[in-house]
Chimera marker file (.cmm) of the C-alpha trace (Angstrom):
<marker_set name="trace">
<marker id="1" x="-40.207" y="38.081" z="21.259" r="1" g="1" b="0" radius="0.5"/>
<marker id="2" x="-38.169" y="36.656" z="18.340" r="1" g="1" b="0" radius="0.5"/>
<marker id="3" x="-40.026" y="38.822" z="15.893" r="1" g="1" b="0" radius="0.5"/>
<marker id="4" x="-36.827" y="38.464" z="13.792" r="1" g="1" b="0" radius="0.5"/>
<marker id="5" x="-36.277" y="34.913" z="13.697" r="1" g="1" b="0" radius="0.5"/>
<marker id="6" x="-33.557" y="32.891" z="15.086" r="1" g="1" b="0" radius="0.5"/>
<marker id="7" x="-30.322" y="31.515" z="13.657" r="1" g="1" b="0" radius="0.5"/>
<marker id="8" x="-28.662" y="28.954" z="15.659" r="1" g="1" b="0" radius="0.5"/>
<marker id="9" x="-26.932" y="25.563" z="14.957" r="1" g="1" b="0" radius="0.5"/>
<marker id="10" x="-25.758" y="23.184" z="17.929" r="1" g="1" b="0" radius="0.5"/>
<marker id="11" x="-23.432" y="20.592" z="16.581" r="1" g="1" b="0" radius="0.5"/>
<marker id="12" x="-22.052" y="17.213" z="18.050" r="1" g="1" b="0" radius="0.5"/>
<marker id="13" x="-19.602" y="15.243" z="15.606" r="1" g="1" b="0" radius="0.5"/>
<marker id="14" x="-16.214" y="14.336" z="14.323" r="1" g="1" b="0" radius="0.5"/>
<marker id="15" x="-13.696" y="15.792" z="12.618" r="1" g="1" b="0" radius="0.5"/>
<marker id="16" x="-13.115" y="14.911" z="9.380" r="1" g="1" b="0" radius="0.5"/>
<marker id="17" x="-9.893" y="15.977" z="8.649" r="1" g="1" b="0" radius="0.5"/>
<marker id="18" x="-7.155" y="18.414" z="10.182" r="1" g="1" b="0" radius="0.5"/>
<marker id="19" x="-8.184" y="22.185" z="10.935" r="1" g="1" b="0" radius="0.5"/>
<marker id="20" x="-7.080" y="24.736" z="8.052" r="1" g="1" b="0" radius="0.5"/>
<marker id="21" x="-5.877" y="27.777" z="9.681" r="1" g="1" b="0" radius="0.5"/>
<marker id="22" x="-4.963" y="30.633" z="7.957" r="1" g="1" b="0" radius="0.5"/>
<marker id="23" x="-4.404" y="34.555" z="8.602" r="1" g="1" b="0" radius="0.5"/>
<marker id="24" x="-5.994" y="37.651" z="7.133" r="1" g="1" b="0" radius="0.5"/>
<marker id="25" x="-3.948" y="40.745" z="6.593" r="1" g="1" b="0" radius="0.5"/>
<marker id="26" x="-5.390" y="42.125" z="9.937" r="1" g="1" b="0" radius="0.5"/>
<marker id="27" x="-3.440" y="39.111" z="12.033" r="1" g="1" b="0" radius="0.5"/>
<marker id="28" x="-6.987" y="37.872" z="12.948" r="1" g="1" b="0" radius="0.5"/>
<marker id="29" x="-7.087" y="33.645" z="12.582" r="1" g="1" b="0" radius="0.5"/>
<marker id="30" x="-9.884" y="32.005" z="10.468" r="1" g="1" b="0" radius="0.5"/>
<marker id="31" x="-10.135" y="28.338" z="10.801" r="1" g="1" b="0" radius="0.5"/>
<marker id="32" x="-12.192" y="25.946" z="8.732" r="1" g="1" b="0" radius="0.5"/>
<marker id="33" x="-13.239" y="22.431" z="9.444" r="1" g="1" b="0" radius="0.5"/>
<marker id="34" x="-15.998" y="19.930" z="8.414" r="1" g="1" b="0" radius="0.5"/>
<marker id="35" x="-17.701" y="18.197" z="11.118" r="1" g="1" b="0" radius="0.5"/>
<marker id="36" x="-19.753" y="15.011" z="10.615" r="1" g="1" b="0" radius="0.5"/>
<marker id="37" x="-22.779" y="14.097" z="12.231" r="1" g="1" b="0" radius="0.5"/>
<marker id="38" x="-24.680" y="10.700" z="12.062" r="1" g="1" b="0" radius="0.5"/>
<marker id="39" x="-28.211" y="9.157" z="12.271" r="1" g="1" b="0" radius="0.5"/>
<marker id="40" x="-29.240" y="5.481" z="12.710" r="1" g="1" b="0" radius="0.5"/>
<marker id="41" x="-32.387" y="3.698" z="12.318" r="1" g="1" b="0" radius="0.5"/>
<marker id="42" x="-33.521" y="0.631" z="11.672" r="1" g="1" b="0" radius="0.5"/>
<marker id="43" x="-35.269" y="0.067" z="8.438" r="1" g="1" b="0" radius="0.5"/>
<marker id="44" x="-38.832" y="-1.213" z="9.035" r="1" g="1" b="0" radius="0.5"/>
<marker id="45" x="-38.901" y="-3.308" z="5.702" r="1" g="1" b="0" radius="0.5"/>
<marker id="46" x="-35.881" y="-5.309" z="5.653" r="1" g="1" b="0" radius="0.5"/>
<marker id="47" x="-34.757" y="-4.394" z="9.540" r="1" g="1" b="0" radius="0.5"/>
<marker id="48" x="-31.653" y="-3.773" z="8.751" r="1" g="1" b="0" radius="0.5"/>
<marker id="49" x="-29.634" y="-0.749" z="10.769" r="1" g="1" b="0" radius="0.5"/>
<marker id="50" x="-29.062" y="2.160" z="8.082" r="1" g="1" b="0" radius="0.5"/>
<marker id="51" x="-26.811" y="5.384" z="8.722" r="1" g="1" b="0" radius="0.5"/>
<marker id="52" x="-26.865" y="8.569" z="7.748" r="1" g="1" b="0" radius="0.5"/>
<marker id="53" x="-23.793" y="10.889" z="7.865" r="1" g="1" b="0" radius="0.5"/>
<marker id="54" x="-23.845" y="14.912" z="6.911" r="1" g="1" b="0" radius="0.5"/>
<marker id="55" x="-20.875" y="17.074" z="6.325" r="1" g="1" b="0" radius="0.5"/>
<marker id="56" x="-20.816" y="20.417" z="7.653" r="1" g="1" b="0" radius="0.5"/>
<marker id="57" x="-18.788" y="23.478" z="6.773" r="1" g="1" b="0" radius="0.5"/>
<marker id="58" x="-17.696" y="25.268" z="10.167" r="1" g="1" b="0" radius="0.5"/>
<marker id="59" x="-15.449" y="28.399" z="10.341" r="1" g="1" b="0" radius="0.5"/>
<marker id="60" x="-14.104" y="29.834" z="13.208" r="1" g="1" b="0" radius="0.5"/>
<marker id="61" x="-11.957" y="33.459" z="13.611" r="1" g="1" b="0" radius="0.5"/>
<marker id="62" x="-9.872" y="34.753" z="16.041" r="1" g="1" b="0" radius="0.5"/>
<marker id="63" x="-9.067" y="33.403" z="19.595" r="1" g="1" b="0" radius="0.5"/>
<marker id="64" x="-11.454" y="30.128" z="18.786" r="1" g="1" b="0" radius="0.5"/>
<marker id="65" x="-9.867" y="29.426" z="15.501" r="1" g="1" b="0" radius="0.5"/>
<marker id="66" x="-6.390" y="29.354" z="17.019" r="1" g="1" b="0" radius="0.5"/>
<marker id="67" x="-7.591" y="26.991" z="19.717" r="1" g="1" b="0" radius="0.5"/>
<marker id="68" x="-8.997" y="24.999" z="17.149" r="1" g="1" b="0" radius="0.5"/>
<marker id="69" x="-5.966" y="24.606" z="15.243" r="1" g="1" b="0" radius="0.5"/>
<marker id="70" x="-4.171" y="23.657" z="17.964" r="1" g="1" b="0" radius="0.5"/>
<marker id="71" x="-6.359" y="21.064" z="19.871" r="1" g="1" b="0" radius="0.5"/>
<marker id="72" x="-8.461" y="19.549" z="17.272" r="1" g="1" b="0" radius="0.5"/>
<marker id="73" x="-7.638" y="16.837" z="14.722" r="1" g="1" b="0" radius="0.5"/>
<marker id="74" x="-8.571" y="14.967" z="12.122" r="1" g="1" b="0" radius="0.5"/>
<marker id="75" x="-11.481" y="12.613" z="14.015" r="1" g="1" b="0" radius="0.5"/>
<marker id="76" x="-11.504" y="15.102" z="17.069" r="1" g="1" b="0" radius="0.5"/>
<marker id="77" x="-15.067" y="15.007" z="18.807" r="1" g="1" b="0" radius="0.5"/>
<marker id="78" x="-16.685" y="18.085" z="19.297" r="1" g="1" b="0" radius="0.5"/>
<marker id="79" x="-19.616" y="20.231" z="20.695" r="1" g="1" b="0" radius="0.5"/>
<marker id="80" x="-20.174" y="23.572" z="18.308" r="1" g="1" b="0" radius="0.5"/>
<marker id="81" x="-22.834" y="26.525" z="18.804" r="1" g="1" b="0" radius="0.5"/>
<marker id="82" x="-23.029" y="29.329" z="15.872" r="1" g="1" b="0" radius="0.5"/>
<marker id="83" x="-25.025" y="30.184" z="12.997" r="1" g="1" b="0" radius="0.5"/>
<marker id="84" x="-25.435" y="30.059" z="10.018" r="1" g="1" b="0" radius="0.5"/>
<marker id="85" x="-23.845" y="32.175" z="7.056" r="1" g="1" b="0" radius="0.5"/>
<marker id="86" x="-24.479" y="31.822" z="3.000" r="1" g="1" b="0" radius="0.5"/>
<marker id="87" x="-20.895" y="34.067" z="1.386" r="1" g="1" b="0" radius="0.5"/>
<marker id="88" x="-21.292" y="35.161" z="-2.023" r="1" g="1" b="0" radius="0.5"/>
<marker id="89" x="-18.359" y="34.569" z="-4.069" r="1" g="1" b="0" radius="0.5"/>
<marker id="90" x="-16.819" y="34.113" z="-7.698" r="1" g="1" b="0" radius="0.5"/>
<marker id="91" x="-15.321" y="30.961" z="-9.156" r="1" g="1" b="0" radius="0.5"/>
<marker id="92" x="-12.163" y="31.100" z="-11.887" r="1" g="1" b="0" radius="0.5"/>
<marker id="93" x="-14.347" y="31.523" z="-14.448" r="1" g="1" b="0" radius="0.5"/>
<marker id="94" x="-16.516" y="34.278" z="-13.015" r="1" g="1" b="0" radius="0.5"/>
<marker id="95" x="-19.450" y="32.623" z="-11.831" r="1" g="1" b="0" radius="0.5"/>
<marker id="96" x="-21.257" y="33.674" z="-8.909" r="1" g="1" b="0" radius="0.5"/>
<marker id="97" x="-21.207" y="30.709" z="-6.188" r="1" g="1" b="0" radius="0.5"/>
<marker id="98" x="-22.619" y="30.233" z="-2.570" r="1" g="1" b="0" radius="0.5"/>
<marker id="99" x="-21.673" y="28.464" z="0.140" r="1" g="1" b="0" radius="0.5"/>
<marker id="100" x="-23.573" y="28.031" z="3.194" r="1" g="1" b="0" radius="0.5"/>
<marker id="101" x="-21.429" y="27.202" z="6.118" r="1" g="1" b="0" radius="0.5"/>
<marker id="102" x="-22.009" y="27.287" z="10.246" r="1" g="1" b="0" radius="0.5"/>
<marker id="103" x="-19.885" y="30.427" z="11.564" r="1" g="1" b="0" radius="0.5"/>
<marker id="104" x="-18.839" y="28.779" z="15.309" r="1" g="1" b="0" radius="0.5"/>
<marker id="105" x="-18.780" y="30.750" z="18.172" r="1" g="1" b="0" radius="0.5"/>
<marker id="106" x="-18.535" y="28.251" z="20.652" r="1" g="1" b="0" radius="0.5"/>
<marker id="107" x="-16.918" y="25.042" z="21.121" r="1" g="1" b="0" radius="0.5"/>
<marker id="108" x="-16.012" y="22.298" z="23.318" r="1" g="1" b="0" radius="0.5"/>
<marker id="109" x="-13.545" y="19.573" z="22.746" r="1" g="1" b="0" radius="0.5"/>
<marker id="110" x="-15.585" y="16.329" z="23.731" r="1" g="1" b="0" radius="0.5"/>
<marker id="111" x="-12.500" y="13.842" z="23.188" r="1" g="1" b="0" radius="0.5"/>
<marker id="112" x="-10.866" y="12.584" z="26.880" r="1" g="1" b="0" radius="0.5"/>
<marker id="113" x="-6.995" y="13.020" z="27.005" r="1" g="1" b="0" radius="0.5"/>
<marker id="114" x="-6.241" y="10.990" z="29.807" r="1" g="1" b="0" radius="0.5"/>
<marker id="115" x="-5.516" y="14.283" z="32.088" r="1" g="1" b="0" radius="0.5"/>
<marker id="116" x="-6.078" y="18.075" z="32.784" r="1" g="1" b="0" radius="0.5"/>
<marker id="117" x="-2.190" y="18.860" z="31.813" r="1" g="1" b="0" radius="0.5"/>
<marker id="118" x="-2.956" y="18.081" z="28.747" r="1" g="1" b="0" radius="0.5"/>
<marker id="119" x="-5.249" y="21.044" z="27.539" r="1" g="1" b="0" radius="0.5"/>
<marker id="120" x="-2.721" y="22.984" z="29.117" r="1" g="1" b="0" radius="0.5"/>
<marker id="121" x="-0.360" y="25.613" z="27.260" r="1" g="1" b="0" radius="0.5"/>
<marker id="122" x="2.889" y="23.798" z="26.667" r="1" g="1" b="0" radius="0.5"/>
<marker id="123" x="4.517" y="25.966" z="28.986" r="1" g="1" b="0" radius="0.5"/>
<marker id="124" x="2.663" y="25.009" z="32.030" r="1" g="1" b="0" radius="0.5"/>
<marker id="125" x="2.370" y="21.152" z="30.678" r="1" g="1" b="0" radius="0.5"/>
<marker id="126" x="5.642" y="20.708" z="31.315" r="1" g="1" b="0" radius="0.5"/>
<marker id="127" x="5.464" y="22.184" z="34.953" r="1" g="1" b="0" radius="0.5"/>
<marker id="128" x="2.695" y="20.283" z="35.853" r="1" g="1" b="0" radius="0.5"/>
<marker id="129" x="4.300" y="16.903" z="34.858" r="1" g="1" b="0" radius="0.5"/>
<marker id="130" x="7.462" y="18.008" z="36.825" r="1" g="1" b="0" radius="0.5"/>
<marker id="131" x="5.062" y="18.278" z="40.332" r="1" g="1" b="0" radius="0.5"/>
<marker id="132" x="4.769" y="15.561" z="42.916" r="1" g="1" b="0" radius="0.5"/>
<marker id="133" x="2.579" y="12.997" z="42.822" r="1" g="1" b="0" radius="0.5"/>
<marker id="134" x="-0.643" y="13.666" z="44.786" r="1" g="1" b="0" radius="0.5"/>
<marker id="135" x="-1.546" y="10.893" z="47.749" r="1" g="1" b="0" radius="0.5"/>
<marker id="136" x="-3.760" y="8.166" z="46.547" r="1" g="1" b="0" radius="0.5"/>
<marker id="137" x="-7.708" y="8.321" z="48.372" r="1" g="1" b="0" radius="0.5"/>
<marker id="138" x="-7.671" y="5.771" z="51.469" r="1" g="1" b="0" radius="0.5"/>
<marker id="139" x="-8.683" y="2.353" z="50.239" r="1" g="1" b="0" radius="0.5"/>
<marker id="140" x="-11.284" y="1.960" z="52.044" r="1" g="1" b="0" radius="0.5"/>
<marker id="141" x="-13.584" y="4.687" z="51.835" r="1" g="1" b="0" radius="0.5"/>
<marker id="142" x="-16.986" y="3.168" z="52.909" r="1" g="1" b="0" radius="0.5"/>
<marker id="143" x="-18.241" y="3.309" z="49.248" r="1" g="1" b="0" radius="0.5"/>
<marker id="144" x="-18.797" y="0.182" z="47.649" r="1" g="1" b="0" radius="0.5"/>
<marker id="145" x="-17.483" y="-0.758" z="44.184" r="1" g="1" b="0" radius="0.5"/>
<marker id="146" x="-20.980" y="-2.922" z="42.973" r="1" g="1" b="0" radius="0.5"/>
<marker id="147" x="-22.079" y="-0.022" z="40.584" r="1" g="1" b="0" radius="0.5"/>
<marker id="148" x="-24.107" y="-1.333" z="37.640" r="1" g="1" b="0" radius="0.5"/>
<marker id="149" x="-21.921" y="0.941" z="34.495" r="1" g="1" b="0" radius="0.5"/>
<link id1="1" id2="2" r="1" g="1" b="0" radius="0.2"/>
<link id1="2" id2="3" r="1" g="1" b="0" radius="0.2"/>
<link id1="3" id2="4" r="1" g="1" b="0" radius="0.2"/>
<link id1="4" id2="5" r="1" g="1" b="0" radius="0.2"/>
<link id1="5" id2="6" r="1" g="1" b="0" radius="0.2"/>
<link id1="6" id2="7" r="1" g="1" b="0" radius="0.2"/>
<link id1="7" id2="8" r="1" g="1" b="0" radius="0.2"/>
<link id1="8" id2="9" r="1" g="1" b="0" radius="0.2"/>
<link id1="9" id2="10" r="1" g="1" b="0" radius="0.2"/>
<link id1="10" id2="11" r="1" g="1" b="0" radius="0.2"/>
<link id1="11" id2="12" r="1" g="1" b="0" radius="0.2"/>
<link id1="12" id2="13" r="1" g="1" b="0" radius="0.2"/>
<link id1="13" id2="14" r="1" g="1" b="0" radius="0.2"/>
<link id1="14" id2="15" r="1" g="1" b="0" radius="0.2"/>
<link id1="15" id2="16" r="1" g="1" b="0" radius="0.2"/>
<link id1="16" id2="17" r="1" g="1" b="0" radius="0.2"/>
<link id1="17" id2="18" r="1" g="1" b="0" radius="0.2"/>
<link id1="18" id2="19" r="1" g="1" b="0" radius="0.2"/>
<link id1="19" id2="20" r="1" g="1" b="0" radius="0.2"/>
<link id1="20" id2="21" r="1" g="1" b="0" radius="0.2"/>
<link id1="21" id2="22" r="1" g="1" b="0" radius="0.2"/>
<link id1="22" id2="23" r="1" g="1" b="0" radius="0.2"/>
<link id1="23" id2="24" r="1" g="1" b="0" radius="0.2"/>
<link id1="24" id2="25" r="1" g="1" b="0" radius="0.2"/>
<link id1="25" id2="26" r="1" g="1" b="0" radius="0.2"/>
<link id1="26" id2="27" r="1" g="1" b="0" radius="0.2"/>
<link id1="27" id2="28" r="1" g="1" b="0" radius="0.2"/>
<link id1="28" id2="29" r="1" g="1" b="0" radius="0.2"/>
<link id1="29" id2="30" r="1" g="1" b="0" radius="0.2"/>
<link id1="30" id2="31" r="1" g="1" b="0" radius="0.2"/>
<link id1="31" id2="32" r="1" g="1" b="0" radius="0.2"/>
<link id1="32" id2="33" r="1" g="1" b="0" radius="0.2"/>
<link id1="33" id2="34" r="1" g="1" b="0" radius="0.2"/>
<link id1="34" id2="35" r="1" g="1" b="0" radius="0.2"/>
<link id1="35" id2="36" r="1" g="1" b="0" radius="0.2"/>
<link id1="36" id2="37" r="1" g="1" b="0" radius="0.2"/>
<link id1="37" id2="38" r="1" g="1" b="0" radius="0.2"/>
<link id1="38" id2="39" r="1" g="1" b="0" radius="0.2"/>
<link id1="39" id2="40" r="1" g="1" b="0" radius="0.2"/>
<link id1="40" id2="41" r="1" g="1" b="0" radius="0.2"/>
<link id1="41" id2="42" r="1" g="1" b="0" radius="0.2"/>
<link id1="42" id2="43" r="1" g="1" b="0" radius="0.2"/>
<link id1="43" id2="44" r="1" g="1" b="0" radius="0.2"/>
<link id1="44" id2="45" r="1" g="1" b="0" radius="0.2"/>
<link id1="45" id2="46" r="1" g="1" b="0" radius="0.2"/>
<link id1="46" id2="47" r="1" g="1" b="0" radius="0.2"/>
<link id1="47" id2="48" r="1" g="1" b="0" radius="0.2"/>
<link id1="48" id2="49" r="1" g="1" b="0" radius="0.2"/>
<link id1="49" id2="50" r="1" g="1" b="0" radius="0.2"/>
<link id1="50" id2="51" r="1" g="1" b="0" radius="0.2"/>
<link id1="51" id2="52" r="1" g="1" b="0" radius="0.2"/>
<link id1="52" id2="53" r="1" g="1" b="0" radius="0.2"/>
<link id1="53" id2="54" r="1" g="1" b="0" radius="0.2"/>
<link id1="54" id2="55" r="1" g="1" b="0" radius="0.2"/>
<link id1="55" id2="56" r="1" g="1" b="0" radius="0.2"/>
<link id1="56" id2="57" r="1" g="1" b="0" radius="0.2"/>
<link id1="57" id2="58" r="1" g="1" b="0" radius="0.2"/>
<link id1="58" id2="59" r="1" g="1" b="0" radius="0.2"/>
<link id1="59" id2="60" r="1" g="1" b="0" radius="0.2"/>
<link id1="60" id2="61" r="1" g="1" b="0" radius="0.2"/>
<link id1="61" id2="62" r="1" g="1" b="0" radius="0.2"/>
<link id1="62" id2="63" r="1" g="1" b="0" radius="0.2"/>
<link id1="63" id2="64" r="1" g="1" b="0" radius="0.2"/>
<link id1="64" id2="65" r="1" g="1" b="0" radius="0.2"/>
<link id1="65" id2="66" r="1" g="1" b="0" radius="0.2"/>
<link id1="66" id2="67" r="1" g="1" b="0" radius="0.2"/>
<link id1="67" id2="68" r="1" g="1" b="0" radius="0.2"/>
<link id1="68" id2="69" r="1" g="1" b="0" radius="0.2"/>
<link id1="69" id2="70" r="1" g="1" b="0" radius="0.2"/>
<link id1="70" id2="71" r="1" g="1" b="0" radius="0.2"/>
<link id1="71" id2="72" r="1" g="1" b="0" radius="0.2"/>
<link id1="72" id2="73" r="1" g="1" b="0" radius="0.2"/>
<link id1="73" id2="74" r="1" g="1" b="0" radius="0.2"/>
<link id1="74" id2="75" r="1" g="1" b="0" radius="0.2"/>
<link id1="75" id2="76" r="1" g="1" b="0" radius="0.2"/>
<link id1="76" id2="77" r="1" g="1" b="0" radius="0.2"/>
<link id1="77" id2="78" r="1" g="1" b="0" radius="0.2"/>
<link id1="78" id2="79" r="1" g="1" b="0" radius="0.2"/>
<link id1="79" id2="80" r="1" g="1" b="0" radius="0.2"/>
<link id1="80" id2="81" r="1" g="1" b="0" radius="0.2"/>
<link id1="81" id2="82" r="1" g="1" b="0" radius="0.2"/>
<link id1="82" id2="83" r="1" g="1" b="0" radius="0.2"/>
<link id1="83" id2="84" r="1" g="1" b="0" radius="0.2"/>
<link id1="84" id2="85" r="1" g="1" b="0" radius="0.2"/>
<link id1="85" id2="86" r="1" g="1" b="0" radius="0.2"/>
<link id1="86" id2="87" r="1" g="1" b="0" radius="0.2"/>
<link id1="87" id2="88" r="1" g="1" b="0" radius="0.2"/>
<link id1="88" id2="89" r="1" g="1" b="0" radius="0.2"/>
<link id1="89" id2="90" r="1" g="1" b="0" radius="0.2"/>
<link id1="90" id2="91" r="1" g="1" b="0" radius="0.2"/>
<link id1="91" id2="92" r="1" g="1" b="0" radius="0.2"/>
<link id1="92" id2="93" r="1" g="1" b="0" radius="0.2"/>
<link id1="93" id2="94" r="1" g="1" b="0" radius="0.2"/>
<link id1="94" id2="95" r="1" g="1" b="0" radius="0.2"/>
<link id1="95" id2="96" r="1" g="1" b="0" radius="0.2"/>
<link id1="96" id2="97" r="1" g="1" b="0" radius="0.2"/>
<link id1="97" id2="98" r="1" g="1" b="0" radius="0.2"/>
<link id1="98" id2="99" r="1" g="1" b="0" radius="0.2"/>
<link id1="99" id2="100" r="1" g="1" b="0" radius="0.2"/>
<link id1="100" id2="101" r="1" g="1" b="0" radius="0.2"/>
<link id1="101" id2="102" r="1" g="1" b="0" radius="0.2"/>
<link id1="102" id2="103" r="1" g="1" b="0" radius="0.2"/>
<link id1="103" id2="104" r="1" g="1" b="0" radius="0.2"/>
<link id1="104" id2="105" r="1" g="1" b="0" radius="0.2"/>
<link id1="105" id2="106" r="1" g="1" b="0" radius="0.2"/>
<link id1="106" id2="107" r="1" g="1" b="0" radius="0.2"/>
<link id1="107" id2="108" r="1" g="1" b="0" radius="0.2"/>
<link id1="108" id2="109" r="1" g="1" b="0" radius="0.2"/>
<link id1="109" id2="110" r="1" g="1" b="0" radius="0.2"/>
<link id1="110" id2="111" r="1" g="1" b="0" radius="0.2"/>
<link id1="111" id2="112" r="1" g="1" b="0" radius="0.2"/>
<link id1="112" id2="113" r="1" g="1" b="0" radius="0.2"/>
<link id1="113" id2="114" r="1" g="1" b="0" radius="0.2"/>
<link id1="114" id2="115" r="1" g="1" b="0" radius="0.2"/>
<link id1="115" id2="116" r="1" g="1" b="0" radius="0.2"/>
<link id1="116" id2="117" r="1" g="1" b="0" radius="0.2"/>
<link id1="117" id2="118" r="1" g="1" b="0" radius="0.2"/>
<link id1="118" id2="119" r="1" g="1" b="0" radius="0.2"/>
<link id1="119" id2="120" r="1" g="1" b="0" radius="0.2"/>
<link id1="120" id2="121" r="1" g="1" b="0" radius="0.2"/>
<link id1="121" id2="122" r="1" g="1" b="0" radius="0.2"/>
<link id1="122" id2="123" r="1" g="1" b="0" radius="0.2"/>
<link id1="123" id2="124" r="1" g="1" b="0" radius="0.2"/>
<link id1="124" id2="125" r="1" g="1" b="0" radius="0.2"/>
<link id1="125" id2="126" r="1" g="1" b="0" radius="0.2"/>
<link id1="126" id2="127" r="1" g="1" b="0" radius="0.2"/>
<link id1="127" id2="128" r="1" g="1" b="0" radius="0.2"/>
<link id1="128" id2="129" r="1" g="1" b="0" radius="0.2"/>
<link id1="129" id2="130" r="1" g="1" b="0" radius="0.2"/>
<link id1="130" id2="131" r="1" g="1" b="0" radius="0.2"/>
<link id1="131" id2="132" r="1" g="1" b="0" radius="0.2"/>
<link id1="132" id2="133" r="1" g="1" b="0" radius="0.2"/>
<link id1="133" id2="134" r="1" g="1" b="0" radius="0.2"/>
<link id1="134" id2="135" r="1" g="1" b="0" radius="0.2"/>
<link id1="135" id2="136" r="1" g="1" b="0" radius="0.2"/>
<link id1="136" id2="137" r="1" g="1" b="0" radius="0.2"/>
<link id1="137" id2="138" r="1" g="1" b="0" radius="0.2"/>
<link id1="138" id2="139" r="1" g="1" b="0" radius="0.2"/>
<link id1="139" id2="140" r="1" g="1" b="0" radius="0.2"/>
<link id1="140" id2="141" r="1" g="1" b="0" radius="0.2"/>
<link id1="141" id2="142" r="1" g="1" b="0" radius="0.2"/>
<link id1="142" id2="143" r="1" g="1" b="0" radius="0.2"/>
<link id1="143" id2="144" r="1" g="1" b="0" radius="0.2"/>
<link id1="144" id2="145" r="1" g="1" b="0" radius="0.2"/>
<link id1="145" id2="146" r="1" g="1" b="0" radius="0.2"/>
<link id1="146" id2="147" r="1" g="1" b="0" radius="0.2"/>
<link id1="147" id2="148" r="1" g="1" b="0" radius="0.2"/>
<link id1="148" id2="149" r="1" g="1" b="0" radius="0.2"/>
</marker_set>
């Protein structure tokens, strides 16, 4: 069935700095961030907790890379699905040099903003703050409030 091979990378980390988004001639966004993900463990010698974080290269293009640039920031968690991509390319002096990098084509901001309104276009944020207040739930509802998390 996958006679070909598969090439797929599912990401959960942090931002570590602010999207870079940029324009080709075509209009089409690109968008570049590097995502950190981290491992723990305990050391079984000295039992000490030891991390691990790795840097990834993600680029995004069109629609996704201007959402990017305009939700995410530096420290932003996020879920990414892509692939990934080695480019060919040439330094200042003329040497050839690679970079392998994760070429998103989905995402989903992870971080909590304290409300749906927020995510929204700026346009309807501002409408939806202007609305009435919605009626609170009954206070007693029958549920109790003993849960355990």
């Amino acid at each position: 069935m996958a006679s070909r091979g598969v090439n797929k990378v599912i990401l959960i980390g942090n931002l570590g700095q602010d999207p870079e988004v940029r324009y080709m001639p075509n209009g089409g966004a690109v968008c570049n961030i590097t995502v950190a993900t981290s491992e723990t463990w305990k050391d079984k010698n000295t039992g000490e907790n030891q991390e691990k974080t790795e840097w990834h290269r993600v680029v995004m293009f069109r629609r996704l890379a201007e959402i990017a640039g305009e939700y995410l920031k530096k420290g932003s968690k996020v879920y990414l699905e892509g692939r990934l991509q080695t480019r060919k390319w040439q330094d200042q002096q003329g040497q050839d040099r690679y970079t392998t990098e994760i070429v998103a084509d989905q995402m989903q901001m992870l971080d909590s903003r304290g409300g749906s309104a927020d995510f929204a276009p700026p346009q309807q944020r501002s409408a939806a703050s202007q609305s009435p207040p919605q009626a609170a739930a009954p206070a007693d509802s029958g549920f109790e409030d003993d849960i355990p998390f």
